[in-house]
N, C-alpha and C positions, 0 to 999 in steps of 0.2 A: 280442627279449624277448617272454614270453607273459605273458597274464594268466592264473590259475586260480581259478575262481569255485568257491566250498565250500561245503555244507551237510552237517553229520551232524544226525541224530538219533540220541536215545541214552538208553537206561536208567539210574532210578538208585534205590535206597529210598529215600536221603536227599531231600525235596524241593528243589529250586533254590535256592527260598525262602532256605534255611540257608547259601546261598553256595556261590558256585561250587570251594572247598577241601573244603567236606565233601561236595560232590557227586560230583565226581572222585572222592574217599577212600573212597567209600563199595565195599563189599564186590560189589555186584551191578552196579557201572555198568560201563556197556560201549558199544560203539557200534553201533548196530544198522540201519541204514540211511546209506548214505554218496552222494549226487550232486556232481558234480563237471562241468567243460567246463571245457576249453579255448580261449582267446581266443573263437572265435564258432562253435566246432565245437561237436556232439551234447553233450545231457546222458549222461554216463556213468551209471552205476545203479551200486549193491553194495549186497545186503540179507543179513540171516541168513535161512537156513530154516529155525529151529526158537528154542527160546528159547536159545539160544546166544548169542553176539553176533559181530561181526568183527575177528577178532584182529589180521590187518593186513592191509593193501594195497601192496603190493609198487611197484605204475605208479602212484599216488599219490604214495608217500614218492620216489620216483625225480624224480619233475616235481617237486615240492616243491625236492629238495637241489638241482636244477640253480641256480645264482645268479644267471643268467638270466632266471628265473621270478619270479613277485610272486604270492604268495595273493592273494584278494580275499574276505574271507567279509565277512557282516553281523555284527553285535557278532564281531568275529572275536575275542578273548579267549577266546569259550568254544570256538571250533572249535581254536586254536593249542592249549590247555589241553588237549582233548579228544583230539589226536592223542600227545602228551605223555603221558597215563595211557594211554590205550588200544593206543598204538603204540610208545612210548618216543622217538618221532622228537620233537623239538626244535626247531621251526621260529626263524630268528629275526626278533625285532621289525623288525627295517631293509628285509625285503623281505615286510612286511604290510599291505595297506591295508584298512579297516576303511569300509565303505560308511556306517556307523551314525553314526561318526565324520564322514564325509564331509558327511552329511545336518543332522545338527547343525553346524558348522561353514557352512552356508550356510542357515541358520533352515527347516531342513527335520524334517520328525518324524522323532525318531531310532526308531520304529518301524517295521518291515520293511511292515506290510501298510496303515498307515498312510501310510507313504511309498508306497507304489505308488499307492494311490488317490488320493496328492495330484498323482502326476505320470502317469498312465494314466486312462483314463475306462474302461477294460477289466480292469482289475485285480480276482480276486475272489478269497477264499481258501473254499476247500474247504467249505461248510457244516457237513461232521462233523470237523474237525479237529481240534477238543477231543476229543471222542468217540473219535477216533482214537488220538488223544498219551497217554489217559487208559487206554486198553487197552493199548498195544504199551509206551508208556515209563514207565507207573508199578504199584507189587506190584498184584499176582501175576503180572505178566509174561502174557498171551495168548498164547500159542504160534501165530504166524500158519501153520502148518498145519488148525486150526483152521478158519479162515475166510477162504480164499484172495484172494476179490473184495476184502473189507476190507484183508486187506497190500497188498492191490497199490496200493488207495486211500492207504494209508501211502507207500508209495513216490513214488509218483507226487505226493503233496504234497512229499515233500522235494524233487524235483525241479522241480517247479513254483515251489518257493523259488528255486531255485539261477538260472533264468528270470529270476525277478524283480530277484534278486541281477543279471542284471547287466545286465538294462534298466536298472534304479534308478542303477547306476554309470555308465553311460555318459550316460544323459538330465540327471544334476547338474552342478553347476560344478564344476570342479576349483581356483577360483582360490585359494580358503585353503588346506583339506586336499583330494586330497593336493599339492597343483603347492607349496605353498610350505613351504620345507626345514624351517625354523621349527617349522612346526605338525605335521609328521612326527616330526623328532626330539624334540617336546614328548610326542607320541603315544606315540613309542618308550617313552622314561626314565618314562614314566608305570608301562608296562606292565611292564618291567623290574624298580621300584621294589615296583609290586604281586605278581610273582613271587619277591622275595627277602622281603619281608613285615619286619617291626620283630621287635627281639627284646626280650623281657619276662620279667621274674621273677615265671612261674606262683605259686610260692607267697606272694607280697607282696600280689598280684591276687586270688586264691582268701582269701586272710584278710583282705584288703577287705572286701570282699564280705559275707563272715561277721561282721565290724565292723559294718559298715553295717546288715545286717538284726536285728542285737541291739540297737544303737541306736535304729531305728525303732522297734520294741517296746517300749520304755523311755519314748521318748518318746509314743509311742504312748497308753500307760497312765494316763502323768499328764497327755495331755491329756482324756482321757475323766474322769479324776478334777475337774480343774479344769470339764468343761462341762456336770459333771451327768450325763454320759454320754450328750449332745446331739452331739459332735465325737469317732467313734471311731476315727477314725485321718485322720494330718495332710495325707491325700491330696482330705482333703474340704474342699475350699480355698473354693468355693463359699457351702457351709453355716456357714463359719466364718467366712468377711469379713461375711455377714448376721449371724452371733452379736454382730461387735465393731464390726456399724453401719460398717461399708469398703463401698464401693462394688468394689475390688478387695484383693490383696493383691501388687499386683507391687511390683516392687525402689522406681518410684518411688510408688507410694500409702505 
């Protein structure tokens, strides 16, 4: 059995922010830097040359489908998602281990660069990072023809993840996630659960919605009538327990 430790980075218009469904969805994402190793062999590399991005990788999805094989990315969510839109390949839950997961799971910060500093006294991440992620992975896309030394400096961050990624996994305990089945297949149906997503009747939801802000309005109005026009609107919860002399307005005041 091998491990495969992962990291992409990746473009998108839509910020992350918005969730990782409109980030995939969105028109411009792609993946544009992909590192990769094998059990304890070389970081691999795969970048774009242009603002293009990388449509697939062939010796990836190959190791991948072997079932033999186990991914191992950080928040892997977004890397299995990420090969999913940008590759169509399909990874499944049952041979994913999630380092993020892992870390939390033994009261460790479930952040990558945080986690390395808590278990490395060497761990540093790249000064212009932001600077970097903020050129290459967000509009107007930089064309790293542009400024060669800076891509390479992108690259070389993702792989320097991918490093970390699996120092971080091998230096943690393994005794909850992943050694015990329990907490794998909890992982699994989780991810599973969040992939097939609940189904809702859009238009009952959207006239909600439009319910609710014509009622605020409403009531809106005649509380500003009733407070003189001292209370103009009921989010000033504040201002309004001092109008009625409350020291608060919660459920038990």
């Amino acid at each position: 059995m091998a491990f495969v430790f992962l990291d992409f980075e990746t473009r998108s218009s839509t910020p992350i922010e918005h969730g990782l469904t409109q980030y995939f969805g969105d028109k411009d994402f792609g993946i544009i830097v992909s590192c990769y190793a094998v059990n304890d062999g070389p970081v691999i590399k795969s970048a774009a040359n242009s603002t293009d991005i990388l449509r697939t990788q062939p010796e990836l999805i190959e190791l991948l489908r072997d079932p033999d094989n186990t991914l191992v990315a950080h928040n892997a969510e977004f890397e299995v998602k990420a090969m999913k839109e940008g590759y169509g390949y399909e990874h499944p839950w049952s041979r994913t281990i999630c380092t993020a997961a892992q870390a939390r799971a033994h009261n460790l910060p479930g952040n990558l660069d945080m986690l390395a500093k808590a278990l490395f006294t060497d761990a540093a991440k790249p000064a212009n990072a932001k600077a970097l992620i903020k050129r290459y992975a967000c509009p107007p896309f930089e064309d790293p023809a542009l400024d060669p030394v800076a891509w390479s400096q992108f690259v070389e961050y993702c792989a320097n993840d991918v490093e970390l990624l699996r120092r971080s996994f091998k230096a943690m305990p393994f005794l909850n996630y992943p050694m015990l089945k329990s907490d794998r297949e909890a992982f699994a149906a989780i991810r599973r659960i969040n992939d097939r997503g609940i189904k809702i009747d859009r238009e009952l939801a959207e006239y909600g919605c439009k319910l609710a802000a014509e009622t605020r309005d409403s009531v809106n109005q005649v509380l500003c009538k009733l407070t003189a026009g001292r209370i103009q609107t009921v989010s000033q919860t504040a201002a309004l327990a001092k109008l009625l002399d409350m020291g608060s307005l919660s459920a038990e005041a």
